[in-house]
SEDOPA-847508 format. One record per residue (C-alpha): residue in three letters; x, y, z. Coordinates in steps of 0.05 Angstrom, whole numbers, plus 5000, padded with zeros to 4 digits. Layout:
// SEDOPA-847508
   fiti      X      Y      Z
    ala      X      Y      Z
...
//
This chain:
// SEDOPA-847508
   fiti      X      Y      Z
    unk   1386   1478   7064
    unk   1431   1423   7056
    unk   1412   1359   7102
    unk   1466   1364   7148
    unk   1464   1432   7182
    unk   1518   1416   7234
    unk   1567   1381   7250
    unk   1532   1346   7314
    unk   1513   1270   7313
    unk   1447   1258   7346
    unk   1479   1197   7389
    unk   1524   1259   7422
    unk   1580   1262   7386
    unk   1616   1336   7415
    unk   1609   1388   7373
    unk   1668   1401   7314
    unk   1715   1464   7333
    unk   1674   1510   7292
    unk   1608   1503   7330
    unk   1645   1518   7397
    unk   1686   1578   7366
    unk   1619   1604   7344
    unk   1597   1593   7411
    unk   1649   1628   7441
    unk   1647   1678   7393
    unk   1573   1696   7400
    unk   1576   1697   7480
    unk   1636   1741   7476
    unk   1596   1794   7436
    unk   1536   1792   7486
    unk   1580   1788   7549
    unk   1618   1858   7509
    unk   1557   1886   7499
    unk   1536   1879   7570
    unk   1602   1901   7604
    unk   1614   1960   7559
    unk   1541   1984   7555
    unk   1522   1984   7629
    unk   1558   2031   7666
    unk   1550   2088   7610
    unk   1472   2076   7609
    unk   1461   2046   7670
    unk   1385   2067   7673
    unk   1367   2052   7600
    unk   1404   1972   7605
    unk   1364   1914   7593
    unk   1375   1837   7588
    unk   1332   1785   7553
    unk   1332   1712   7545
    unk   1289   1674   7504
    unk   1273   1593   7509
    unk   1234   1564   7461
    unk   1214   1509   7429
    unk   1229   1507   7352
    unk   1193   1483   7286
    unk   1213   1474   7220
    unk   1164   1507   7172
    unk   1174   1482   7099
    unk   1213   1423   7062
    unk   1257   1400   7071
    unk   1281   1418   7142
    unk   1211   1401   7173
    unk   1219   1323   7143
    unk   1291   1314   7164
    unk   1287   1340   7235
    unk   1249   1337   7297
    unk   1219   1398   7333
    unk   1281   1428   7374
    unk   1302   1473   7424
    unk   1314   1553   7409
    unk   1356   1590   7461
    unk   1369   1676   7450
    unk   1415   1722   7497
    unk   1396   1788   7474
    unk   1423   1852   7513
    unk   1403   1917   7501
    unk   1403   1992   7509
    unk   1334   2022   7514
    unk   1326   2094   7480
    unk   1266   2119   7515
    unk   1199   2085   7533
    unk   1184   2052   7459
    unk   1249   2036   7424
    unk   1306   1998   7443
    unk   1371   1973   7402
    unk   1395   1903   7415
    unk   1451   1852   7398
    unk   1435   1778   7401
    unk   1473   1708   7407
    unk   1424   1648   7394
    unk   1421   1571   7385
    unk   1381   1531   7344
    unk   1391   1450   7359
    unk   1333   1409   7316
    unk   1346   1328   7323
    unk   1355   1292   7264
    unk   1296   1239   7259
    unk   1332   1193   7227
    unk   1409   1170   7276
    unk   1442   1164   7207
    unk   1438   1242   7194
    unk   1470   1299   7236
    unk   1429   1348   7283
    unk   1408   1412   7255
    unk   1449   1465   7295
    unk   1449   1531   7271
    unk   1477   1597   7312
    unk   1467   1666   7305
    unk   1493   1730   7312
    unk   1445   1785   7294
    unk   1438   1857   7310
    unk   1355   1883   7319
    unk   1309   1935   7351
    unk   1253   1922   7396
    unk   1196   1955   7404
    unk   1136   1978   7459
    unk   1078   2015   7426
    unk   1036   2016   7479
    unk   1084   2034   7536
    unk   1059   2102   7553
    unk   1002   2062   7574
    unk   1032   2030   7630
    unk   1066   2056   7695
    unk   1135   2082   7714
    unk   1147   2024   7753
    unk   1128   1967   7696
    unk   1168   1992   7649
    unk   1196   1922   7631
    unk   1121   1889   7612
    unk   1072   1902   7567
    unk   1065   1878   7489
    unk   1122   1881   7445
    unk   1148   1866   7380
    unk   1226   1865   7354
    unk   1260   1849   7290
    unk   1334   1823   7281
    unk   1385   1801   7232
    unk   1453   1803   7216
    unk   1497   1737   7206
    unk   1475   1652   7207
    unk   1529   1598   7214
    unk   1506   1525   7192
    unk   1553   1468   7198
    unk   1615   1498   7160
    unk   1574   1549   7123
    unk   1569   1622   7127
    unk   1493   1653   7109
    unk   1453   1712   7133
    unk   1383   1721   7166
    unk   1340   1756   7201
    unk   1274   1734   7255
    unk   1225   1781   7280
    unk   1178   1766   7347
    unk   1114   1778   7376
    unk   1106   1777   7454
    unk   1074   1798   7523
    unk   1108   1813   7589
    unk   1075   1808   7646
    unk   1108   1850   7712
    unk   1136   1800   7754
    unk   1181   1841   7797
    unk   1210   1911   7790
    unk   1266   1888   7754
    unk   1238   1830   7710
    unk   1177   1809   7665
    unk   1161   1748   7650
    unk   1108   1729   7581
    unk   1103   1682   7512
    unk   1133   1706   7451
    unk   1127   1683   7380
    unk   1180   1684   7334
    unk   1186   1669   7262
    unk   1266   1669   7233
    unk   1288   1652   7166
    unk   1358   1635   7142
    unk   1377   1656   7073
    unk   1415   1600   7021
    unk   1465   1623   6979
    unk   1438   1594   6914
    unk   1496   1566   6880
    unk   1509   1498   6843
    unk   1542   1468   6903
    unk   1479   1475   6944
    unk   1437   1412   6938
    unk   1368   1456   6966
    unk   1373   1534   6952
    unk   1303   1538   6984
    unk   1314   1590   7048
    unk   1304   1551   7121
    unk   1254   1581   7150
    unk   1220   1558   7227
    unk   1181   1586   7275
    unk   1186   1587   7354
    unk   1141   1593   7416
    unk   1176   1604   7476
    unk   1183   1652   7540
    unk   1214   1723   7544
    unk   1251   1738   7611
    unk   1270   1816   7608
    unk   1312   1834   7662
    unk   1329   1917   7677
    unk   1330   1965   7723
    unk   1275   1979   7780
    unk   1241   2037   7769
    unk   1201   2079   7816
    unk   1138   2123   7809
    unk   1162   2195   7803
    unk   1134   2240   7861
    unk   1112   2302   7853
    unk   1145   2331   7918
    unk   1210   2301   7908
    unk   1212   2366   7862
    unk   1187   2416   7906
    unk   1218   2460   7947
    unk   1186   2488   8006
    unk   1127   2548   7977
    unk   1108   2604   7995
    unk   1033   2618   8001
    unk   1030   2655   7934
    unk   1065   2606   7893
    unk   1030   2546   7929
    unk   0983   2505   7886
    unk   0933   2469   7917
    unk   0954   2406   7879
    unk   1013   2419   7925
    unk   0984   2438   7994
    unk   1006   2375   8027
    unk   1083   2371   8028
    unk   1098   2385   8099
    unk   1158   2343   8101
    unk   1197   2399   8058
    unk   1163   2452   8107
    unk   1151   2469   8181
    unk   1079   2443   8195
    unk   1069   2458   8269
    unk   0999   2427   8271
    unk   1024   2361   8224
    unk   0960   2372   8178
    unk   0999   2361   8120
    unk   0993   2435   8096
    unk   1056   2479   8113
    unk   1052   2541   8158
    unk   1062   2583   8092
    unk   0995   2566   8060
    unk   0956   2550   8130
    unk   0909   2597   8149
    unk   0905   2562   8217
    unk   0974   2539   8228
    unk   0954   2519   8307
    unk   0890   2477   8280
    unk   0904   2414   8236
    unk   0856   2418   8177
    unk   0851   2389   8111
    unk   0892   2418   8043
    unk   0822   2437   8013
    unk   0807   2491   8068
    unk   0880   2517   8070
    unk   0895   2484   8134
    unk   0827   2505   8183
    unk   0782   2462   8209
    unk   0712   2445   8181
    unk   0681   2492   8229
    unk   0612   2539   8194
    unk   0614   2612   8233
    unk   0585   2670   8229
    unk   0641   2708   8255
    unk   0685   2678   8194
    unk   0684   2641   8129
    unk   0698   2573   8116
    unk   0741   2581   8051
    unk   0740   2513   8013
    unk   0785   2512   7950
    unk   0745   2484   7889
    unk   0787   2460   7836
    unk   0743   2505   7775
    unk   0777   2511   7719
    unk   0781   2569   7680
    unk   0723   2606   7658
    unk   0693   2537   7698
    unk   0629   2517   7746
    unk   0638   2454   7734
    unk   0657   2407   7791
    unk   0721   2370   7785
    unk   0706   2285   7776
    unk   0718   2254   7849
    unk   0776   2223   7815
    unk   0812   2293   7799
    unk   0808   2314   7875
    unk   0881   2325   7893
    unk   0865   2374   7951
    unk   0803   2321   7976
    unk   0758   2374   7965
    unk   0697   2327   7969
    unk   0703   2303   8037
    unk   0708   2371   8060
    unk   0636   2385   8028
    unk   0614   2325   8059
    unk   0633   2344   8127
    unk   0601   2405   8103
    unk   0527   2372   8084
    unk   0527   2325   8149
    unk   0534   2391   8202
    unk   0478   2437   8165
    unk   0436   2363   8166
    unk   0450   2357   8243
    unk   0427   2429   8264
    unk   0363   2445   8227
    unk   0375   2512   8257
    unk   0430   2529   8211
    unk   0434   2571   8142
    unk   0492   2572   8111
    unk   0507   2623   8041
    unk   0548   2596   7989
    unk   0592   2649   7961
    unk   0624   2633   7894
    unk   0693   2672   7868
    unk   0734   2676   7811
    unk   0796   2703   7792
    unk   0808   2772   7768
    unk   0811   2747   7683
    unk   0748   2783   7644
    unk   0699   2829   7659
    unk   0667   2849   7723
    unk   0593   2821   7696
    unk   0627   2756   7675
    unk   0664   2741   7742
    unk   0602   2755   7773
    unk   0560   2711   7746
    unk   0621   2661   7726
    unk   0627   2665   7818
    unk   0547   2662   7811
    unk   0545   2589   7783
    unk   0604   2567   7823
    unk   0564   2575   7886
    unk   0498   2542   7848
    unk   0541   2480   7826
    unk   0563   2471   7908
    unk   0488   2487   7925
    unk   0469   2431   7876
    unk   0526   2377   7898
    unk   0497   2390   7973
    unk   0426   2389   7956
    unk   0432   2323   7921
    unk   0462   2296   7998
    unk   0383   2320   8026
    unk   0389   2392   8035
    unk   0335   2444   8018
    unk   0362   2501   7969
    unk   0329   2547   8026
    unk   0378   2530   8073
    unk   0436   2531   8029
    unk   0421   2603   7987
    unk   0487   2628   7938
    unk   0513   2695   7919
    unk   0574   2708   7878
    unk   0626   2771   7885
    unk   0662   2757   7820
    unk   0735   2780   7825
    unk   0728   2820   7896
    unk   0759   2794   7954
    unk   0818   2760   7923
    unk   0851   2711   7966
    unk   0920   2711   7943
    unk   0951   2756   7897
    unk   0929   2747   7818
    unk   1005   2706   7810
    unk   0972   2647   7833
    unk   0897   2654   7803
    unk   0881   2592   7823
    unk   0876   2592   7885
    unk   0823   2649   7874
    unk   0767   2606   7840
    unk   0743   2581   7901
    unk   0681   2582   7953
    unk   0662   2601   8025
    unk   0614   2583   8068
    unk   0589   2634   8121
    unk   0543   2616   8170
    unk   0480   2662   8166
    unk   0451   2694   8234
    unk   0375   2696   8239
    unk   0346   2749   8184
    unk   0421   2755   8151
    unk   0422   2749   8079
    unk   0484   2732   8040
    unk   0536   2780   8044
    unk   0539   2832   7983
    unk   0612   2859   7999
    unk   0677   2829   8034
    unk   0653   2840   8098
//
């Protein structure tokens, strides 16, 4: 690059009319940009502006100027989670280290993309942060002469607010020379800069399940979805609607369709168990949408308190396969309660299983999974587990 870049003195003489039409001209783009791309994509807008300090990587830029400042206006329309397109205006101002020479100003106008790879990794609502990378170029003006380039950046936001991250970036840029016989160094400028990323967009919020849902009915009810008794009448406010709740006058939790954790003998506690299909396994603690678990709990502390009391552990499933599968699919689902309670200090002989397979559906097959569940029934003196529906 030649050694005078601009057309700025370093003892502040203003800038010549064709750094300030630049200027103008680069501003006017982003401030376009941002006018005429918001209110189409209003959700998908986002704003960045980059500070940084600049270097001068090779000869001879790096011996005629002093480390400068780097300024970048980039808006931007984001098309998804991992790719956005944007436009940027920047300014690169080095000092001249010696007051005979002129500043090195340079200003761009470049066109890019930038992008998140690891953004499915992150949240709804910090949309804006995370690691990202971008890559730009499009047209250079240097003192009176016209050049191309391109930069590309390395950075981290960190979630500041809803609508703004805040993290370093790296960027390396290089301006192309036209290599003619007028220009006295045909070497390409090339610098690097370290600075800070503000991106500015829209708040987001996590999505919510129930903001979908209409109010069920007890067929097409979920258990995932027990608990949406704002969109439902709930005359005992447990959280589960009157639908699904099998004692709509006694608040109980999701995981026992709306009953308390009360062990009869003149009825079943039914506790939904969140098998999967063809399943005995136990859901992890951190799966439990329906808070099976403390149910189970309350469960283990009553038989502890009473030694008196045996309670049978009846295991279903729903009505796919054959009736000596379900049977002993229902079979383990009771052992794998059995063994979550005995582990809390309870003898297996208080505690014995049985399984009825497919028999005594709950709900209709439609909603299956509300079938692969257990009960608890209280056991008289002498009873044994039940054998039937009774």
């Amino acid at each position: 690059m030649r050694p005078t870049m601009t057309n700025s003195k370093k003892c502040g003489r203003p800038m010549r009319l064709p750094d300030l039409t630049v200027c103008a001209v680069g501003l006017a783009v982003c401030l376009a940009v941002l006018l005429a791309g918001r209110p189409a994509v209003a959700q998908e807008f986002r704003f960045n502006a980059e500070p940084a300090a600049a270097f001068w990587v090779d000869e001879p830029q790096s011996t005629r100027f002093t480390p400068g400042f780097y300024l970048a206006l980039r808006p931007g329309i984001a098309l998804g989670r991992f790719v956005a397109l944007q436009w940027s205006y920047a300014l690169l101002l080095t000092p001249a280290k010696e007051s005979s020479n002129d500043d090195g100003m340079a200003h761009f106008i470049l066109a890019g993309v930038r992008v998140r790879p690891l953004a499915s990794l992150r949240p709804e609502s910090e949309q804006l942060g995370g690691l990202f990378m971008d890559f730009n170029l499009g047209y250079v003006r240097t003192g009176d002469l016209d050049r191309f380039g391109f930069d590309a950046g390395l950075g981290y936001g960190f979630q500041v607010a809803p609508w703004l991250s805040l993290g370093p970036v790296v960027r390396y840029g290089q301006i192309v020379q036209a290599n003619d016989a007028l220009n006295e160094d045909p070497n390409d400028a090339q610098f690097i800069t370290v600075g800070l990323d503000f991106a500015f967009g829209p708040a987001h919020e996590e999505k919510k399940e129930a903001e979908k849902v209409e109010c069920p009915t007890a067929p097409e009810c979920p258990p995932e979805r027990m608990a949406v008794a704002s969109l439902c009448p709930d005359s005992d406010r447990d959280g589960v609607c009157d639908a699904n709740d099998r004692c709509p006058d006694q608040p109980g939790p999701p995981a026992t369709l709306g009953c308390p954790v009360v062990l009869r003998s003149d009825a079943p506690l039914v506790v939904l168990v969140q098998f999967e299909w063809d399943s005995a396994e136990l859901p992890p603690p951190e799966d439990d949408a329906i808070t099976m678990y403390p149910v189970l709990n309350a469960v283990a502390e009553a038989i502890a308190q009473d030694p008196s009391i045996r309670v049978c552990v009846v295991g279903y499933a729903s009505e796919e396969g054959s009736v000596e599968h379900n049977e002993d699919l229902s079979r383990r689902r009771a052992q794998a309660v059995q063994g979550y309670l005995t582990d809390r200090g309870l003898p297996e002989a208080r505690i014995p299983v049985a399984g009825l397979g497919a028999r005594c559906q709950l709900v209709p097959e439609s909603t299956r999974v509300l079938n692969r569940r257990v009960e608890f029934r209280r056991l008289e003196e002498g009873q044994s587990c039940p054998v039937d529906c009774k």
